[in-house]
C-alpha positions as CSV (number, residue, x, y, z in Angstrom):
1,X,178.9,20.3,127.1
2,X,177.3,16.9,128.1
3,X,173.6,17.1,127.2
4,X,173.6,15.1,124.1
5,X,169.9,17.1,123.3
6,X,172.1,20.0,123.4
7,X,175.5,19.0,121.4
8,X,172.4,17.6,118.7
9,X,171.1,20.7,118.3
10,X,174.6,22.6,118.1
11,X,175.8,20.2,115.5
12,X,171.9,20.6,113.2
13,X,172.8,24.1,113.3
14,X,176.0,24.0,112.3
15,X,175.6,21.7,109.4
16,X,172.5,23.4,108.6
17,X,174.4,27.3,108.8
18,X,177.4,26.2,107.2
19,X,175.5,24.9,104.2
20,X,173.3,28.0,103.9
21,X,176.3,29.8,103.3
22,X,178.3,26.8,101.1
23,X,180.8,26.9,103.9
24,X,183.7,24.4,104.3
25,X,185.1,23.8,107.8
26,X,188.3,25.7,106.4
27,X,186.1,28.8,105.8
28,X,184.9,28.4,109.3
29,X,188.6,28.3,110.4
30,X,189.4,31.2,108.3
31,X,186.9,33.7,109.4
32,X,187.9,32.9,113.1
33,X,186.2,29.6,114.1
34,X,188.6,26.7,115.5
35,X,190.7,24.7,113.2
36,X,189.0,23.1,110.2
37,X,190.4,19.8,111.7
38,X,188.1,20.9,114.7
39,X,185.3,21.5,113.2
40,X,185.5,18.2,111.6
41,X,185.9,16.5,114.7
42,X,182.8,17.7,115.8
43,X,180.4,17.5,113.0
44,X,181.6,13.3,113.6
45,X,180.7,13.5,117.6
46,X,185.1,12.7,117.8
47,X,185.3,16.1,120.2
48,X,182.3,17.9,122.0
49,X,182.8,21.7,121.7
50,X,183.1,23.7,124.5
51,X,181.7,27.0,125.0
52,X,184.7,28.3,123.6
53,X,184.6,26.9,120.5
54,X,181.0,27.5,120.1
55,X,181.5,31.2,120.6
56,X,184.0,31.1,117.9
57,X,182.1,29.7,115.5
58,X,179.2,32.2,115.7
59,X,181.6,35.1,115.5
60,X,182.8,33.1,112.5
61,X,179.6,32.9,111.3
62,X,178.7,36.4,112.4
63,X,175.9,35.0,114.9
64,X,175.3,35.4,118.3
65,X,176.9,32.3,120.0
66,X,173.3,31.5,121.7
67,X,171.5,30.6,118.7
68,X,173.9,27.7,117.6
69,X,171.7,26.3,119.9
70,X,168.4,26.9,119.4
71,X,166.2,24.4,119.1
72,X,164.2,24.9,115.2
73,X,166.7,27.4,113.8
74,X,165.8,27.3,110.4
75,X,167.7,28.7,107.4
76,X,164.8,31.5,106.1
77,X,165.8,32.4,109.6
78,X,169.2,33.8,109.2
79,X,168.1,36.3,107.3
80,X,166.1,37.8,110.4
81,X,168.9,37.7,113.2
82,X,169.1,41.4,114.1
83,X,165.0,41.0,114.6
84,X,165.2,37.6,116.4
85,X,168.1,39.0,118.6
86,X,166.3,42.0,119.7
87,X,163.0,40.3,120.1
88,X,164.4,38.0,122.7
89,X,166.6,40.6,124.5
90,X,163.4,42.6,124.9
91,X,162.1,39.6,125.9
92,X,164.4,39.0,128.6
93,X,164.4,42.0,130.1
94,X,160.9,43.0,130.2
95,X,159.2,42.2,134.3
96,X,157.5,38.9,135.2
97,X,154.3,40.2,134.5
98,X,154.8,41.3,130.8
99,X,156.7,37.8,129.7
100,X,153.9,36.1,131.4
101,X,151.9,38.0,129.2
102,X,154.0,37.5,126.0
103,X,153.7,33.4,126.8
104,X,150.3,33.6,126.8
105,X,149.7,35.5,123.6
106,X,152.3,33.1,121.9
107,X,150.6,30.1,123.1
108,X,147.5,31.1,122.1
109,X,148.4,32.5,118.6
110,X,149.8,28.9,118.1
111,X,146.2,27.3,118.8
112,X,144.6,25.8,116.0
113,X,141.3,28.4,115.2
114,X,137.8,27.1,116.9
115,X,135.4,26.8,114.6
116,X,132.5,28.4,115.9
117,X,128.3,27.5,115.0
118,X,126.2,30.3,113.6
């Protein structure tokens, strides 16, 4: 991997899953993530993981591999993976027209309210 945005990102998330669940990079190792030597390495920028390794940490973590890097993962959002996973393959697969759609909608919900004059 050699956008830095990117390995940011991965390594936030990591930290910020690993302490939601008072994780040590042994428990990583142990539940099927690399070496806790490994994860070390990469929580200090020594090593940059590969997709490999970052697929092995979200089995270890029981997460799809994708969301290690997603950009605002937030921890009250762990809770909600099945939901957030489904949401975006529907998302994916729906036509053109219907994510065009879903982008609008999105953007607008986002839009601070007008205030209107009576």
């Amino acid at each position: 991997m050699k956008n830095n945005g990117t390995i940011d990102i991965f390594i936030r998330n990591l930290k910020m899953v690993k302490g939601s669940l008072g994780w040590s990079n042994r428990d990583i190792s142990r539940h099927g993530g690399p070496s806790d030597r490994m994860v070390g390495m990469i929580l200090n920028r020594e090593s940059e993981p590969g997709i490999d390794v970052i697929e092995r940490i979200g089995i270890a973590f029981k997460l799809p591999p994708y969301l290690l890097l997603t950009p605002y993962l937030r921890p009250d959002m762990l809770d909600s993976i099945d939901e957030i996973s489904t949401l975006l393959c529907s998302f994916i697969n729906c036509d053109a027209e219907s994510r065009d759609f879903i982008i609008k909608l999105v953007s607008k919900a986002q839009q601070p309210e007008k205030e209107y004059e009576n």
